[in-house]
TORPA-4810 file (N, C-alpha, C, O; in nm, 3 decimals):
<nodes>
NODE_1_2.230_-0.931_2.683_2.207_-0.995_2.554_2.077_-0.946_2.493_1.993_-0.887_2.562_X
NODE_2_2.063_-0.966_2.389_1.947_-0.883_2.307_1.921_-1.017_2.173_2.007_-1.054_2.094_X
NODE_3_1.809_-1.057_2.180_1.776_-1.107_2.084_1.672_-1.046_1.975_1.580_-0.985_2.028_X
NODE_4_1.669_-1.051_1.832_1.648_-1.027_1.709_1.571_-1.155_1.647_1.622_-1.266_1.629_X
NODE_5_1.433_-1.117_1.618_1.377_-1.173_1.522_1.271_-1.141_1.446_1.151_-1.134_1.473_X
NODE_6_1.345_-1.116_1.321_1.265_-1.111_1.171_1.112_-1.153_1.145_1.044_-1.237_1.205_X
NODE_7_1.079_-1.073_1.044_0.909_-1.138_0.961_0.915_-1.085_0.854_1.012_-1.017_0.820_X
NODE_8_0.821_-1.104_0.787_0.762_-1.028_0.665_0.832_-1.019_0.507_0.813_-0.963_0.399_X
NODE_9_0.930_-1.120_0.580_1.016_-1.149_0.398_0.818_-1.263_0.341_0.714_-1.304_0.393_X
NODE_10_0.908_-1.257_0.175_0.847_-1.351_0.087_0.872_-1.316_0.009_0.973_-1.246_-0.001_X
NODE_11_0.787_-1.349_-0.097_0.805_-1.381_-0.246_0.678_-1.226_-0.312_0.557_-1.219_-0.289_X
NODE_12_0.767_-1.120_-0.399_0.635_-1.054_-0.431_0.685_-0.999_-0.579_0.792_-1.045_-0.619_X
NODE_13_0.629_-0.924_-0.645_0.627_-0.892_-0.820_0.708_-0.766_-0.823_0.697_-0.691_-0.726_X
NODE_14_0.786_-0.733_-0.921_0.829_-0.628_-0.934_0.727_-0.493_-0.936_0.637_-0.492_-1.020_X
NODE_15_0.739_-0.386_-0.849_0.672_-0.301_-0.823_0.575_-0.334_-0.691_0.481_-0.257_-0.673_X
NODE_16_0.588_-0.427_-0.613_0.518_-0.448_-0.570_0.579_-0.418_-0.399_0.699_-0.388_-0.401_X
NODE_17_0.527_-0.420_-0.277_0.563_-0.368_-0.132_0.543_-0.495_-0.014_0.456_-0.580_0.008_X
NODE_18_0.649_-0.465_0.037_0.662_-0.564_0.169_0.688_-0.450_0.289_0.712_-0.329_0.293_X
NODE_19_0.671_-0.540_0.370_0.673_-0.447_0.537_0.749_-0.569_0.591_0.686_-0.674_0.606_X
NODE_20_0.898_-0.562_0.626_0.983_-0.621_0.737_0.923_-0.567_0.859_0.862_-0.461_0.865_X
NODE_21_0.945_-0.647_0.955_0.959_-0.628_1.172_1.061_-0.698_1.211_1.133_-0.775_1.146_X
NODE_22_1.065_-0.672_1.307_1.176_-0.702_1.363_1.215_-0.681_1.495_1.317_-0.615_1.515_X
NODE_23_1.140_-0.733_1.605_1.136_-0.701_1.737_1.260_-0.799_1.839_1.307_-0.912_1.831_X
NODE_24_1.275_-0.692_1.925_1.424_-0.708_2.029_1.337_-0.764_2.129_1.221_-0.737_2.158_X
NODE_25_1.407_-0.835_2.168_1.389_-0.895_2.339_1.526_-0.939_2.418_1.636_-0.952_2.364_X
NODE_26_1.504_-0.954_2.523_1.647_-0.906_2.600_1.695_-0.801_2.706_1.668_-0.770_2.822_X
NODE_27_1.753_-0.775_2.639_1.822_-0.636_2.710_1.813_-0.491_2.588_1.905_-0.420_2.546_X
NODE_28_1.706_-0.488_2.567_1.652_-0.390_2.487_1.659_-0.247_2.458_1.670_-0.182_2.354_X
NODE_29_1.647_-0.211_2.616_1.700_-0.095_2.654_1.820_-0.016_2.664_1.850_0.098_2.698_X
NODE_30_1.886_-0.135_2.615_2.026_-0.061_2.553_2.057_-0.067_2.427_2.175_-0.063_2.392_X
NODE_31_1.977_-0.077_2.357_1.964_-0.027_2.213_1.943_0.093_2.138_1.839_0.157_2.123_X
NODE_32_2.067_0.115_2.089_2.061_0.285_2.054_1.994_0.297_1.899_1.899_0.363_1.858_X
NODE_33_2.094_0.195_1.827_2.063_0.197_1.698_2.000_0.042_1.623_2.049_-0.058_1.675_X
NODE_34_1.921_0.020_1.533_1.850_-0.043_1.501_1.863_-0.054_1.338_1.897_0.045_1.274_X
NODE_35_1.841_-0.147_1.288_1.844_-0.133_1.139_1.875_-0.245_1.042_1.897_-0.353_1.096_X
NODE_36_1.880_-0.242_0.911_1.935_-0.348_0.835_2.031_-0.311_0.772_2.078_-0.204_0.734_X
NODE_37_2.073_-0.487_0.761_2.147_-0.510_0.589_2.061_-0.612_0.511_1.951_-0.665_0.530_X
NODE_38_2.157_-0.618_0.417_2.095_-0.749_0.321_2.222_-0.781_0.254_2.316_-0.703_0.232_X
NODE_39_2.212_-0.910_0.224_2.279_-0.986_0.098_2.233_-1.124_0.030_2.174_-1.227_0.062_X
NODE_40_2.284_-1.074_-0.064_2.235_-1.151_-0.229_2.314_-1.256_-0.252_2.428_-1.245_-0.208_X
NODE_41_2.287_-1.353_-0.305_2.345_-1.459_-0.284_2.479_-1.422_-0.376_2.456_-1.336_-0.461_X
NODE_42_2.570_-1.456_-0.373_2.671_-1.464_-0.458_2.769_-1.310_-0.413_2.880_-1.280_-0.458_X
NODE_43_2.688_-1.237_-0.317_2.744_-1.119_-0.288_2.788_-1.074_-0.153_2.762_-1.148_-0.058_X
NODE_44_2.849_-0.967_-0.134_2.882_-0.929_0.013_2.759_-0.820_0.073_2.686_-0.735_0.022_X
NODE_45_2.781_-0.873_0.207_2.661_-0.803_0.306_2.639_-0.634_0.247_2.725_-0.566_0.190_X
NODE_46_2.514_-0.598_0.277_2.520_-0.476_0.198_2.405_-0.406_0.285_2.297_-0.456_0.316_X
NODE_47_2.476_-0.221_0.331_2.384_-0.151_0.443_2.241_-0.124_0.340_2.224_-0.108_0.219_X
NODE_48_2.150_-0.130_0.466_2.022_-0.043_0.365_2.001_0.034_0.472_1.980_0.144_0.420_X
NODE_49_1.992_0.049_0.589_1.922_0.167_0.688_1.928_0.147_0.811_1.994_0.049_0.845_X
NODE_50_1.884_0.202_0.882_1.936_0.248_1.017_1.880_0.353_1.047_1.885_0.446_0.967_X
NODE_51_1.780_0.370_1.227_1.749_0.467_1.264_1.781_0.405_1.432_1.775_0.303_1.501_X
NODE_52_1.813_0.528_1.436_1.844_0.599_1.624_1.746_0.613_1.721_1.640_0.659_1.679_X
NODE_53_1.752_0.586_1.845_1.635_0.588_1.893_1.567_0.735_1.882_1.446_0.758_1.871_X
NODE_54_1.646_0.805_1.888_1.560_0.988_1.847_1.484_0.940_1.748_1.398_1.027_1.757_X
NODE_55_1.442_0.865_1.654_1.412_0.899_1.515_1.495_0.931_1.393_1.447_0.930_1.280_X
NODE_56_1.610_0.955_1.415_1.689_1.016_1.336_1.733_0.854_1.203_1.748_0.738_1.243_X
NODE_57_1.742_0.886_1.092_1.723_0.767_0.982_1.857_0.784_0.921_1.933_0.874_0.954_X
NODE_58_1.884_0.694_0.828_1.984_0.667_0.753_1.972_0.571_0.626_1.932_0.457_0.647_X
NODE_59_2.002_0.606_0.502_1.922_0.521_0.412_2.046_0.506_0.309_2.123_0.592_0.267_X
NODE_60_2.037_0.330_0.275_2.142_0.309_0.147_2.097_0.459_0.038_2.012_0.544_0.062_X
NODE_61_2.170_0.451_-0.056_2.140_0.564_-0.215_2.038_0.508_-0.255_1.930_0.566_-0.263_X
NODE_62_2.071_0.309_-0.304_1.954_0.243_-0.391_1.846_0.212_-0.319_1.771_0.125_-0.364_X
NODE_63_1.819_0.270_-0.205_1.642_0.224_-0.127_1.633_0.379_-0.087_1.564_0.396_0.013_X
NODE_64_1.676_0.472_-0.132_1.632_0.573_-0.036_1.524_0.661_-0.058_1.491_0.744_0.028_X
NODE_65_1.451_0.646_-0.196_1.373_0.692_-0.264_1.184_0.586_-0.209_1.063_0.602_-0.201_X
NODE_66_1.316_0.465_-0.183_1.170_0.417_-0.213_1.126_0.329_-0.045_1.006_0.319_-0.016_X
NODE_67_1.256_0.260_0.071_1.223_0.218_0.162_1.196_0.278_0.265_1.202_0.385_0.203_X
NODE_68_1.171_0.311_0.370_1.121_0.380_0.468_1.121_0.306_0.626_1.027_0.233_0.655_X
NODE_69_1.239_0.330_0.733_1.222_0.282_0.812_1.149_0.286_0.935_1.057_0.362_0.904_X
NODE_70_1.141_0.272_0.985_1.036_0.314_1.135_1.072_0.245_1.247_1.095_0.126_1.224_X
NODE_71_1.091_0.298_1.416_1.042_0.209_1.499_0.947_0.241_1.617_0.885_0.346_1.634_X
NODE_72_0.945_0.145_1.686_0.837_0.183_1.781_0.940_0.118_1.915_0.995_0.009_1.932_X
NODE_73_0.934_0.204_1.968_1.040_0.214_2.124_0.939_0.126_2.214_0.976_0.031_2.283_X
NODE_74_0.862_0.152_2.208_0.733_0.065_2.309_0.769_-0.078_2.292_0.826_-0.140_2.382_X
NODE_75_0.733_-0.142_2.158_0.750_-0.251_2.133_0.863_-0.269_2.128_0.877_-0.369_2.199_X
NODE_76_0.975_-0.237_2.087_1.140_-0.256_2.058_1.097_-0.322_1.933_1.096_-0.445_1.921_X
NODE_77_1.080_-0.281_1.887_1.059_-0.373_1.727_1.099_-0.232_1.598_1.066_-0.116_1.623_X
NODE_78_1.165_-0.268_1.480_1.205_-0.163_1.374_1.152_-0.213_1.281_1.174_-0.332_1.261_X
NODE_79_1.055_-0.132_1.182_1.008_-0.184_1.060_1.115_-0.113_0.880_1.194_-0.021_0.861_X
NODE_80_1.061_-0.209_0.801_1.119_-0.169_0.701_1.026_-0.169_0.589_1.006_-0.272_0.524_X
NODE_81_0.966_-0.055_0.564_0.859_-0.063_0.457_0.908_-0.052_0.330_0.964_0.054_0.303_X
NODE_82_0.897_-0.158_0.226_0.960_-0.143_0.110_0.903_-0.112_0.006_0.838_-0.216_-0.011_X
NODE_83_0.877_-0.048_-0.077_0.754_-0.064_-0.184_0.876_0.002_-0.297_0.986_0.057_-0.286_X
NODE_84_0.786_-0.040_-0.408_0.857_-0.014_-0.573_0.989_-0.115_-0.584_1.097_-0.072_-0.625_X
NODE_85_0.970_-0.246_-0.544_1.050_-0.349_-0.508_1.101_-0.386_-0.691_1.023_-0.386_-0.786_X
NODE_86_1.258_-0.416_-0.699_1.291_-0.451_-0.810_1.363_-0.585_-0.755_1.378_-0.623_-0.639_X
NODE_87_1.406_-0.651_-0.894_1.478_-0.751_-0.902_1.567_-0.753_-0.836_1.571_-0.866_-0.787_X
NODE_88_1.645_-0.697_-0.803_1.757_-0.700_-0.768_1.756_-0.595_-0.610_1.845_-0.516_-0.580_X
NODE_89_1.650_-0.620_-0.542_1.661_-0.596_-0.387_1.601_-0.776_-0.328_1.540_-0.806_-0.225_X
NODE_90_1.656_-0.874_-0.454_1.619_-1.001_-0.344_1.730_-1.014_-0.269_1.825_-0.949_-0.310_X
NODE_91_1.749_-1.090_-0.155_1.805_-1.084_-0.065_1.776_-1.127_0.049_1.666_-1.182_0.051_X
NODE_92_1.830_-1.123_0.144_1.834_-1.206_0.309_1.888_-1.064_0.363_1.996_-1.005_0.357_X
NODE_93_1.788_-1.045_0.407_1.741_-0.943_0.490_1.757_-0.934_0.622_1.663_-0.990_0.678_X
NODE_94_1.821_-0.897_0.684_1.927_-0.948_0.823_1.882_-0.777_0.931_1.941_-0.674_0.897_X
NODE_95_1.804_-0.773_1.023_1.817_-0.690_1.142_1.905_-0.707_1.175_1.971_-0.810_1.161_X
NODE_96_1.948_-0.557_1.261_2.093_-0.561_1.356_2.045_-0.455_1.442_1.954_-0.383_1.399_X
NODE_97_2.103_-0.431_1.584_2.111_-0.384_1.703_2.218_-0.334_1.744_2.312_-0.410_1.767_X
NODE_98_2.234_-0.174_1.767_2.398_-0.130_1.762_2.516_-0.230_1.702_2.615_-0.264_1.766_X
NODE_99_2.486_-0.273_1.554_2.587_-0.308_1.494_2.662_-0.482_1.622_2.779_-0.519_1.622_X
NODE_100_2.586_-0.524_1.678_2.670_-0.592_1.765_2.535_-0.745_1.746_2.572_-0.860_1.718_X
NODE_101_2.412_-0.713_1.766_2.341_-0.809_1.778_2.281_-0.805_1.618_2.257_-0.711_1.543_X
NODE_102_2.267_-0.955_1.602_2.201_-0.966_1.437_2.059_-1.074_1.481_2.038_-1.140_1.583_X
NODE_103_1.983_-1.058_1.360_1.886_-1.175_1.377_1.932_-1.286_1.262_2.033_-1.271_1.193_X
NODE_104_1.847_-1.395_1.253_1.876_-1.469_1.143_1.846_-1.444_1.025_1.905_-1.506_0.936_X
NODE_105_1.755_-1.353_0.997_1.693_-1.291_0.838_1.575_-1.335_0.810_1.505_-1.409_0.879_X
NODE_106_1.550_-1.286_0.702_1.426_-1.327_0.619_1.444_-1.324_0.475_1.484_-1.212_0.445_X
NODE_107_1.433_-1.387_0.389_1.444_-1.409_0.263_1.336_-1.321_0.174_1.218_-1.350_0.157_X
NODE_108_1.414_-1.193_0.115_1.302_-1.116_0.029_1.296_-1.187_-0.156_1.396_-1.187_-0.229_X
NODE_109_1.190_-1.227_-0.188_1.230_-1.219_-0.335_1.165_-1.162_-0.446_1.046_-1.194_-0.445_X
NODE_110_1.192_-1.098_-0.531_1.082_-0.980_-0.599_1.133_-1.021_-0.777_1.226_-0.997_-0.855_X
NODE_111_1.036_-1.077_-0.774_1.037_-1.159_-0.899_0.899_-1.198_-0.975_0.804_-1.237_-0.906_X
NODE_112_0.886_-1.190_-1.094_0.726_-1.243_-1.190_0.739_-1.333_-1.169_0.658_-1.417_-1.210_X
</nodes>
């Protein structure tokens, strides 16, 4: 079993940058792939990224310019650096672990 838990949602201004974490505990070491989704209220779950333990990344079209994922194998933890944040990346922000383990989220909202 592998547990998932979130940080670094809140409340910030259009144009403005957040840093998600998101560290595993568990059975960790069998974690290949790492990454998020999100969804908006009124909408269906939606990919933003994903990286492999090589390093190797994967990025929605609409964050790919601007989010940036990272992890650190030491810690088992995956970050999600977001910056040039618009309206419409609010959302519940959900880690996942080879597609099998989820956390509970964090609530992003990017709003004046």
């Amino acid at each position: 079993q592998v547990q998932l838990v979130e940080s670094g949602g809140g409340l910030v201004q259009p144009g403005g940058s957040l840093r998600l974490s998101c560290a595993a505990s568990g059975s960790a070491s069998s974690i290949n792939a790492m990454g998020w989704y999100r969804q908006a209220p009124g909408k269906e779950r939606e990919y933003v990224a994903t990286i492999i333990r090589n390093g190797a990344t994967n990025y929605a079209g609409s964050v790919k310019a601007r989010f940036t994922i990272s992890r650190d194998n030491a810690k088992n933890t995956v970050y999600l650096q977001m910056n040039s944040l618009k309206p419409e990346d609010t959302a519940v922000y959900y880690c996942y672990a080879n597609e099998v383990y989820w956390g509970q989220g964090t609530q992003v909202t990017v709003s004046s």
